[in-house]
N, C-alpha and C positions, 0 to 999 in steps of 0.2 A: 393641185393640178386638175382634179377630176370637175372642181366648182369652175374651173375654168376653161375648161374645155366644153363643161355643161352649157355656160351663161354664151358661150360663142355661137355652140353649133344650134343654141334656141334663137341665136338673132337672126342664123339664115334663113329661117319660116315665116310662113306666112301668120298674121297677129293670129287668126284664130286655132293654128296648130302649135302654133306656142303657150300658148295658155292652155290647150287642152292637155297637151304634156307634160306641162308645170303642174297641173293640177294631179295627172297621174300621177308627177314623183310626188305630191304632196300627200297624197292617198295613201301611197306603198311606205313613205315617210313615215306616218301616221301611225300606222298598223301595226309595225313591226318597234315601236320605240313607246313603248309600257310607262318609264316615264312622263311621257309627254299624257297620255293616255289620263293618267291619276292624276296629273296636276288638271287638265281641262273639265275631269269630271268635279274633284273637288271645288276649285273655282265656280262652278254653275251652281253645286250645291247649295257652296254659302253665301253665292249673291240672290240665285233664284230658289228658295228653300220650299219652295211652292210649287214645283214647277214638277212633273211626272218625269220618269229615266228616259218617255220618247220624245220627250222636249228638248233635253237637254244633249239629246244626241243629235236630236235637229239644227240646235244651233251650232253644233258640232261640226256635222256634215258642212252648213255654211260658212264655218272660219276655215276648213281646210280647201274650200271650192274657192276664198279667197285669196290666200296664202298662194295655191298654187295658180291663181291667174297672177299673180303680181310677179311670180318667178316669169312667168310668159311678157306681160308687160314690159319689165327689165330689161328683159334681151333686146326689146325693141325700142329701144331708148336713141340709137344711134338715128333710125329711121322718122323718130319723129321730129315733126316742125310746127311750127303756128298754127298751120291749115290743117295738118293732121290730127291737132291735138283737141280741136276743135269738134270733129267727130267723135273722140274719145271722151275727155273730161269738160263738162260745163261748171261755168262758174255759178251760184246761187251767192246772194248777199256781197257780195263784191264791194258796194258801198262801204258797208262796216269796213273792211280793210281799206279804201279810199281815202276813208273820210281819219280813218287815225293815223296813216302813213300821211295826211296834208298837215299834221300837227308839227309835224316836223324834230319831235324828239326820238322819233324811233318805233320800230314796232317787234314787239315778241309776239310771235307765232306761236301761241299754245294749241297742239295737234298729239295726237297717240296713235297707237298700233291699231287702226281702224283700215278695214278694206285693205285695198293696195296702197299704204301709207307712203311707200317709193315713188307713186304715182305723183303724190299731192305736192310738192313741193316742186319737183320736175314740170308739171304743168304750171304754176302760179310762175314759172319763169318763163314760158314759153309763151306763155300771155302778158309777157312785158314787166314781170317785178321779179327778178330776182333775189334772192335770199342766198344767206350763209345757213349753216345747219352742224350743229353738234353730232361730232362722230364719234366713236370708240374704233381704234387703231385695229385691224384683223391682224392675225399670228401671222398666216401665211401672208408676207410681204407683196408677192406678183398678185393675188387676189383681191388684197385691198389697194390696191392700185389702180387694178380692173374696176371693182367699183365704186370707186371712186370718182374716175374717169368718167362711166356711165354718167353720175349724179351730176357731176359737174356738163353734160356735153349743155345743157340749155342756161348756163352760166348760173348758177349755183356754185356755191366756195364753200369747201369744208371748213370748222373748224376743228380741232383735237380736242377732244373733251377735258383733256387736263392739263391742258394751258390754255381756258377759255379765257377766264375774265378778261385780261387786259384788253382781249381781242373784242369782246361781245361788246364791253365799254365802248370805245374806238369804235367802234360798228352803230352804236345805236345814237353815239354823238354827233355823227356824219349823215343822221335821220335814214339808216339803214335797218333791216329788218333781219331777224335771227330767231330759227325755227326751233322749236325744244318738245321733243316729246317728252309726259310730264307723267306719263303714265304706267312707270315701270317700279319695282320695289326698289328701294335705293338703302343705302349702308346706315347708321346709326350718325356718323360724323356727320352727314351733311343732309340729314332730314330733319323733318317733325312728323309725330302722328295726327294724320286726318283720316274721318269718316270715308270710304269710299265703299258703298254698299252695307254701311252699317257698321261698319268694321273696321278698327284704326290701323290703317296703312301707313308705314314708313314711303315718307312720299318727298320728291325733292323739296329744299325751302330755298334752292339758289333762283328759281324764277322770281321768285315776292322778293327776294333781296334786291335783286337787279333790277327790278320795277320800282322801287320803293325810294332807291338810289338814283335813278336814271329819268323817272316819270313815263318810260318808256310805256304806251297803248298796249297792253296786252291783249290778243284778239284772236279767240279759240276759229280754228280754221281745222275742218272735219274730211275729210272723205270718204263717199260711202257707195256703195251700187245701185242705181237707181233701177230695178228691175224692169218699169214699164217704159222707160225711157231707152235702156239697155244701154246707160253709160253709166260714166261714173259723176256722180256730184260734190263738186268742192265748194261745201258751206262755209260760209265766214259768217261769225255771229256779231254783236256791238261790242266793242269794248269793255272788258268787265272792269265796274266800279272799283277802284281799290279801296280799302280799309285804312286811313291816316291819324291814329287815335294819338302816336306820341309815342306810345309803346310801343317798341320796335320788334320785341318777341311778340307780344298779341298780335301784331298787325300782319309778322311772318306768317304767324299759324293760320290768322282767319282768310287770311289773301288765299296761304296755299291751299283753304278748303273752300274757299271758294273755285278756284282753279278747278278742284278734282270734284267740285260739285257738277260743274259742268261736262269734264269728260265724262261721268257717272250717266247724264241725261242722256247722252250720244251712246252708250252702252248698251243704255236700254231700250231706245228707239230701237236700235240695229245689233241686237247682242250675236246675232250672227256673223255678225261683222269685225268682231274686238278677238285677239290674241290670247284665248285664255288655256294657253300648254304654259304662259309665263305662271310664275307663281309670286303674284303679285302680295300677297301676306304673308311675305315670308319671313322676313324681319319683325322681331316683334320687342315691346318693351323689355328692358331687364327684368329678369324673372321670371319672364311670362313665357312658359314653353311652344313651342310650333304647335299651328294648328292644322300643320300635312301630316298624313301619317308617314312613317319612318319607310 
């Protein structure tokens, strides 16, 4: 009830007291949840091992300044249009997405928790292409409904993440596009280990399956804060090459390191930018004990 009484009374504000608020709860968020605290620190450790404690709290301070403008963003989901959106997010590389969405087999949308990640797929509709997007069901029924509703208001369609396939199929055969953040630790069933910072991450292998299967364009599409610009930038890169050796397991693994190669670049350009309270190594090979501390 409280998430939802929150995300209402942020829509009645104006954009920039919305996000300045968002960003307050993100702060007070922050502070007070010690969790979140060790995983963001760890994480910076073992990507940037080089990197001094005021760095790392630098990029710090910038993932929660993001986090909580996206809570502010969100709210104003209902108020934006074409012309508004316009002010807020620009497209860069567009082409790249043009030019494999004209192939006409489909496009997958490889994108991660960068900036206001709620932002990026809600704008590329509002600028005329529409997507579906892989969701995880929320407990509380009225709140995932709420946002839902949100994602969908610039015609966006959810799909349920555990009845995707038939759907994503159907979807990508009718030279539709479907967005997958790729950048999360995932379970043992339905991964492989790739390098991500050095470091072998259990990382989905259902993108390169469905690429490999469908020939669908896969085409990493970023969001990021353009500080001098003071929007935000939706990069679309070229289509990443696939890997067609024969081998169906090599071809999963190299695809989906290639995949996390690329989310890894965007990381680094903008590591103030990327989600790291997630505890993205956290799965690790049989045997191999965590490397969080307890």
């Amino acid at each position: 009830m409280a998430a939802w009484v929150g995300l209402k009374s942020l829509g009645l504000l104006p954009r920039g007291l919305a996000r300045f608020i968002g960003f307050s709860f993100a702060v007070v968020a922050y502070t007070f949840r010690t969790p979140l605290q060790q995983a963001a620190m760890s994480n910076l450790k073992l990507a940037f091992p080089q990197w001094t404690e005021a760095e790392r709290k630098r990029a710090i301070r910038g993932m929660i300044r993001q986090i909580g403008w996206m809570a502010g963003e969100f709210s104003q989901f209902p108020r934006y249009t074409r012309e508004k959106i316009e002010s807020i997010v620009m497209l860069d590389g567009f082409e790249n997405f043009d030019a494999a969405h004209r192939r006409g087999k489909g496009v997958l949308f490889l994108t991660g928790h960068m900036s206001a990640w709620e932002l990026a797929p809600f704008a590329h509709a509002l600028y005329g292409h529409p997507l579906h997007f892989l969701v995880r069901p929320i407990t509380n029924r009225r709140v995932d409904a709420l946002i839902n509703d949100y994602r969908c208001l610039s015609g966006n369609r959810p799909i349920e993440k555990n009845r995707s396939a038939r759907a994503i199929l159907k979807i990508l055969g009718e030279g539709g596009t479907v967005g997958i953040l790729s950048d999360h630790n995932t379970s043992l069933d339905e991964s492989v280990f790739v390098d991500f910072f050095g470091i072998p991450a259990s990382t989905t292998s259902g993108l390169a399956r469905i690429a490999l299967r469908t020939d669908a364009a896969v085409v990493p599409g970023f969001l990021s804060w353009d500080e001098s610009r003071r929007k935000y930038r939706l990069r679309f890169e070229p289509a990443v090459e696939l890997s067609r050796t024969g081998d169906e397991d090599a071809d999963i693994r190299e695809n989906t390191a290639r995949f996390t190669r690329v989310i890894e670049n965007y990381v680094r350009v903008h590591p103030d930018q990327w989600l790291w309270v997630h505890k993205r190594w956290k799965t690790r090979p049989p045997g191999e004990k965590s490397i969080y501390a307890a």
